[in-house]
N, CA, C and O atoms as a GROMACS GRO file, in nm:
protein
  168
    1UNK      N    1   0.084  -0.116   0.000
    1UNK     CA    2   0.000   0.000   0.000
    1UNK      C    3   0.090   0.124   0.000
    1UNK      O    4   0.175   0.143   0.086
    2UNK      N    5   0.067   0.197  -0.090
    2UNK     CA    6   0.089   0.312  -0.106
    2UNK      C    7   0.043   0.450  -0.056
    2UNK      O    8  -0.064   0.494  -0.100
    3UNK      N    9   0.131   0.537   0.051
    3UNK     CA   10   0.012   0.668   0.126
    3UNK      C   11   0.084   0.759   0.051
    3UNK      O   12   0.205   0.743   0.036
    4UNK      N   13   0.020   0.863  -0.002
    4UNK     CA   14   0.085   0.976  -0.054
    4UNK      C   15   0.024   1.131  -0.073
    4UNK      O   16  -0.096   1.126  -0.098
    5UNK      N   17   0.055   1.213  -0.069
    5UNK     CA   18  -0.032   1.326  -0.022
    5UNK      C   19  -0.058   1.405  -0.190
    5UNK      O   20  -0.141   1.487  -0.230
    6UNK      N   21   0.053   1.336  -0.255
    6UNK     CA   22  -0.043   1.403  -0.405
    6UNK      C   23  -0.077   1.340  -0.464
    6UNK      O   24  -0.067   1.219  -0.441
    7UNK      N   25  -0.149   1.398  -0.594
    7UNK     CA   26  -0.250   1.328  -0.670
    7UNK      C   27  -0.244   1.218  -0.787
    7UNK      O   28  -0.324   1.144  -0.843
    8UNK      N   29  -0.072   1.255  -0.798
    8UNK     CA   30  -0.022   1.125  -0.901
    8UNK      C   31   0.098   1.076  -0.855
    8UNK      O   32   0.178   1.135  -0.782
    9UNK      N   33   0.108   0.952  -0.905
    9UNK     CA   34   0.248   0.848  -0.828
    9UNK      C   35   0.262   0.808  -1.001
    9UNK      O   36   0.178   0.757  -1.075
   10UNK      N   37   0.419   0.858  -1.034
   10UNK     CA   38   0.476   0.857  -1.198
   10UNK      C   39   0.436   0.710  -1.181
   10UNK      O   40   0.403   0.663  -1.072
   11UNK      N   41   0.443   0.621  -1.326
   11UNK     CA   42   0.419   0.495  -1.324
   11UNK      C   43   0.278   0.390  -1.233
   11UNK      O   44   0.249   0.274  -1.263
   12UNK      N   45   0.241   0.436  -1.171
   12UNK     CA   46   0.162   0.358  -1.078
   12UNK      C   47  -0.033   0.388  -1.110
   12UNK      O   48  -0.063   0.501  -1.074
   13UNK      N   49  -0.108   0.338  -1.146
   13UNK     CA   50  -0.240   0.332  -1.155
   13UNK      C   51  -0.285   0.366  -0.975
   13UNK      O   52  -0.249   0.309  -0.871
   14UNK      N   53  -0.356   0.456  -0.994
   14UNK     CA   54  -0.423   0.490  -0.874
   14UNK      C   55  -0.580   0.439  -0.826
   14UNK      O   56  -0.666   0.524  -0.850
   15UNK      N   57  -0.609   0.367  -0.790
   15UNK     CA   58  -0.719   0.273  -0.797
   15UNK      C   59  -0.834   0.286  -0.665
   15UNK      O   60  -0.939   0.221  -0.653
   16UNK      N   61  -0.773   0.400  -0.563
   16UNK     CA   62  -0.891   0.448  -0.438
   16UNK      C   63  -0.837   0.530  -0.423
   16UNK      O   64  -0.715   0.516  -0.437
   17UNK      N   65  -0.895   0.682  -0.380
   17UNK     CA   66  -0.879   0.818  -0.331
   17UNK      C   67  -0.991   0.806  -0.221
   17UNK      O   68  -1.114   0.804  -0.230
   18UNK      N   69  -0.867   0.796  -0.067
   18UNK     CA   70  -0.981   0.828   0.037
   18UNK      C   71  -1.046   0.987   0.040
   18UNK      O   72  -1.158   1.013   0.085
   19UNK      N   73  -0.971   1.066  -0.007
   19UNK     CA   74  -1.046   1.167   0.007
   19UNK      C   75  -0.934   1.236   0.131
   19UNK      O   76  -0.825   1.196   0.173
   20UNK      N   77  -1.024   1.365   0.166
   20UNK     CA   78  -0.940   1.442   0.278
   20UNK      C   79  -0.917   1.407   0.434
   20UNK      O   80  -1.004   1.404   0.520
   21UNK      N   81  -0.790   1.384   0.448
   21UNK     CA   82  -0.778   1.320   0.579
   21UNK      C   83  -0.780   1.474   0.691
   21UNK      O   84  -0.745   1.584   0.650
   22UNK      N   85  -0.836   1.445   0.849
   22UNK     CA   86  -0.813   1.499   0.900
   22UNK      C   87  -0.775   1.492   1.066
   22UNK      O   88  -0.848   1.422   1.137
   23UNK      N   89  -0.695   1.543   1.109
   23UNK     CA   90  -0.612   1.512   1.242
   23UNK      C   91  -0.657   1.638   1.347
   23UNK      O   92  -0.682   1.752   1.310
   24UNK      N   93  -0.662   1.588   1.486
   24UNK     CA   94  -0.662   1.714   1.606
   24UNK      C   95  -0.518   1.654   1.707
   24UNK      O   96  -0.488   1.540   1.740
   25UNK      N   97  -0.481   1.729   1.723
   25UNK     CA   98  -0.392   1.726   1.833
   25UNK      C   99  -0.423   1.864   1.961
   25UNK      O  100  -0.452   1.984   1.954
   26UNK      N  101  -0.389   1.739   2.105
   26UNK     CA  102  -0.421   1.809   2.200
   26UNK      C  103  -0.262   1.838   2.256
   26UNK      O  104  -0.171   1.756   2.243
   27UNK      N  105  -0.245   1.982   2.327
   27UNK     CA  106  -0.098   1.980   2.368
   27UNK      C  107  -0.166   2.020   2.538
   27UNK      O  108  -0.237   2.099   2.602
   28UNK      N  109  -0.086   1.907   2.545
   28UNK     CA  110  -0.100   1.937   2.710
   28UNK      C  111  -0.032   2.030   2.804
   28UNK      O  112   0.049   2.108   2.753
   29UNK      N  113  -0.050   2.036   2.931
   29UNK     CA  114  -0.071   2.112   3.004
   29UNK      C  115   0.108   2.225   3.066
   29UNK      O  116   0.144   2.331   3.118
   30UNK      N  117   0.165   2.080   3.002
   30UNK     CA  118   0.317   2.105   3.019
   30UNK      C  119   0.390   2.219   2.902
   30UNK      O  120   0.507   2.258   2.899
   31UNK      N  121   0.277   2.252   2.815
   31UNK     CA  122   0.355   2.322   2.701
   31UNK      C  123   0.434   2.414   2.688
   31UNK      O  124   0.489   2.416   2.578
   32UNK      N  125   0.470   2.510   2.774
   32UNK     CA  126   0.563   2.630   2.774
   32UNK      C  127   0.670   2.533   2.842
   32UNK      O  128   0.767   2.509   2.770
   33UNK      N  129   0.669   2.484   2.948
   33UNK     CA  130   0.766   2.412   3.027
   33UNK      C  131   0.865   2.311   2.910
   33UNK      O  132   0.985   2.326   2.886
   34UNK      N  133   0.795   2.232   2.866
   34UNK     CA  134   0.831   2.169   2.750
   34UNK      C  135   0.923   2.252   2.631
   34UNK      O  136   1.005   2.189   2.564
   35UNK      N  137   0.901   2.401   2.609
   35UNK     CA  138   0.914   2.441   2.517
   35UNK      C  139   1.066   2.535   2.558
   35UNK      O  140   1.166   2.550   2.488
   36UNK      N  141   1.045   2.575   2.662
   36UNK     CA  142   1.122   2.656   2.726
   36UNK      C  143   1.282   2.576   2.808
   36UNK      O  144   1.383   2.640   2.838
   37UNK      N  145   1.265   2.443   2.826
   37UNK     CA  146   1.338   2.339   2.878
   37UNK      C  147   1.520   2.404   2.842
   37UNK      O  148   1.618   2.398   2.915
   38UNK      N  149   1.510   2.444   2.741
   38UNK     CA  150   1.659   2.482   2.714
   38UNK      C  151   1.724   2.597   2.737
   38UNK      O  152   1.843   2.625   2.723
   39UNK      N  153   1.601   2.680   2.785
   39UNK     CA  154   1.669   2.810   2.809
   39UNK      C  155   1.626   2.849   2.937
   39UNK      O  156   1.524   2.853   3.006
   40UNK      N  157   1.801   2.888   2.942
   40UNK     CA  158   1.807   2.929   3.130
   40UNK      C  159   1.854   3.095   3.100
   40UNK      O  160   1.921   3.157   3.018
   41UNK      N  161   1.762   3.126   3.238
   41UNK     CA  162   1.862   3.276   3.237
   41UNK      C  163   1.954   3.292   3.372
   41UNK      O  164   1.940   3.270   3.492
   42UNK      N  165   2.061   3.343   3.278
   42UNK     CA  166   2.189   3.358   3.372
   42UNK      C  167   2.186   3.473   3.478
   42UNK      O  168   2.282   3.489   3.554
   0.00000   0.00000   0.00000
């Protein structure tokens, strides 16, 4: 199986288009902490 985000693959017959995929992401509660982890002030 083949996943690919455009609409043609050179050589290859395309034979199902799921259509538009879609994703949520949750960022938890740690996020600045997480983000900030590398920087210290002197």
């Amino acid at each position: 199986m083949l996943i690919t985000t455009t609409p043609t693959i050179e050589g290859t017959q395309i034979t199902r288009y799921c259509g538009i995929v879609a994703g949520e992401a949750i960022l938890g509660a740690n996020l600045f902490k997480d983000l900030f982890a590398g920087v210290r002030v002197s």
